[in-house]
C-alpha positions as CSV (number, residue, x, y, z in Angstrom):
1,X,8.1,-1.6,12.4
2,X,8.6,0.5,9.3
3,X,7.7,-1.4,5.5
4,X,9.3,0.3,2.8
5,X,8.0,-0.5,-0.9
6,X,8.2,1.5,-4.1
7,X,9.4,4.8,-2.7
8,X,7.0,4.7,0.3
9,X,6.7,3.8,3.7
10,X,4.7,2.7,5.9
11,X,5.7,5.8,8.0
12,X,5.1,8.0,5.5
13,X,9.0,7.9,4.6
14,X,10.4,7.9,1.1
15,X,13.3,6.1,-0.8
16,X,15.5,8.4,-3.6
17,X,13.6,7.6,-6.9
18,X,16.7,6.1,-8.6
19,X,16.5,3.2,-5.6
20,X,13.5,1.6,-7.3
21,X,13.1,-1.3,-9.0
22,X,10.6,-1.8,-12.5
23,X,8.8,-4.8,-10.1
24,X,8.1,-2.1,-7.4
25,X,4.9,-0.4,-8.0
26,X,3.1,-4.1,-8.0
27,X,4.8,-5.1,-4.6
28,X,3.5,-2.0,-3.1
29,X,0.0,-3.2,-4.0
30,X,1.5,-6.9,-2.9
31,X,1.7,-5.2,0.1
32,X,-1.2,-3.1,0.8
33,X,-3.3,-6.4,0.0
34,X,-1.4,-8.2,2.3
35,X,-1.8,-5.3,5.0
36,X,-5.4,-5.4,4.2
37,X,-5.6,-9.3,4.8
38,X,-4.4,-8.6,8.6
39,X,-6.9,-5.4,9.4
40,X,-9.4,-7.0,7.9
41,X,-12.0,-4.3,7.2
42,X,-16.1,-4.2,7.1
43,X,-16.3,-2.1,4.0
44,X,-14.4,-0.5,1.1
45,X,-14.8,2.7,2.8
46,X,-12.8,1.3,5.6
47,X,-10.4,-0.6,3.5
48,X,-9.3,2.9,1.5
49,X,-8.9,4.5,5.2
50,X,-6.6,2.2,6.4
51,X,-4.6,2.3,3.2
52,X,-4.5,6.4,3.3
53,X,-3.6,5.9,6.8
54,X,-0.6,3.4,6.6
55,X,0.4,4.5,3.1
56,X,0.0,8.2,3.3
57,X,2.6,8.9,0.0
58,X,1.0,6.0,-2.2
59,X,-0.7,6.9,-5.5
60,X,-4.4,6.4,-5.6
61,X,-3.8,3.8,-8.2
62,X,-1.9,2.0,-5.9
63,X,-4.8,1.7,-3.5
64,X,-7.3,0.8,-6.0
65,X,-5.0,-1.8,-7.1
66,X,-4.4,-3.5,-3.6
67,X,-7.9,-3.4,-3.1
68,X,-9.3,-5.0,-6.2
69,X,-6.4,-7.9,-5.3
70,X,-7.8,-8.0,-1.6
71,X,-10.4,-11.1,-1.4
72,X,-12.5,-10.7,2.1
């Protein structure tokens, strides 16, 4: 399954800039929280791997935001 959000994919894919929407950069956080939610990982450290790892193209930002929204 591939999961497309805010220019990146899951895959590691991208969508042409002028495709995005305003409301996209806090979905893709909407979604890393929500793929944190199902790993479910033991530490932050873990958390930020998993991210790098299923979002490869994501901004830090991005990361930092899903996690601070992520409740353990």
């Amino acid at each position: 399954m591939m999961l497309q959000v805010s220019g990146v994919s899951s895959s590691g894919g991208s969508v042409p800039a002028g495709s995005r929407s305003p409301s996209e950069p806090a979905s893709l956080a909407h979604l890393m929280t929500k793929h944190l939610a199902a790993a479910r990982p033991r530490s932050d450290a873990e958390a930020l791997r998993l991210l790098r790892q299923a979002f490869p193209g994501a901004p830090l930002a991005a990361r930092v935001a899903a996690m601070a929204g992520w409740s353990r």
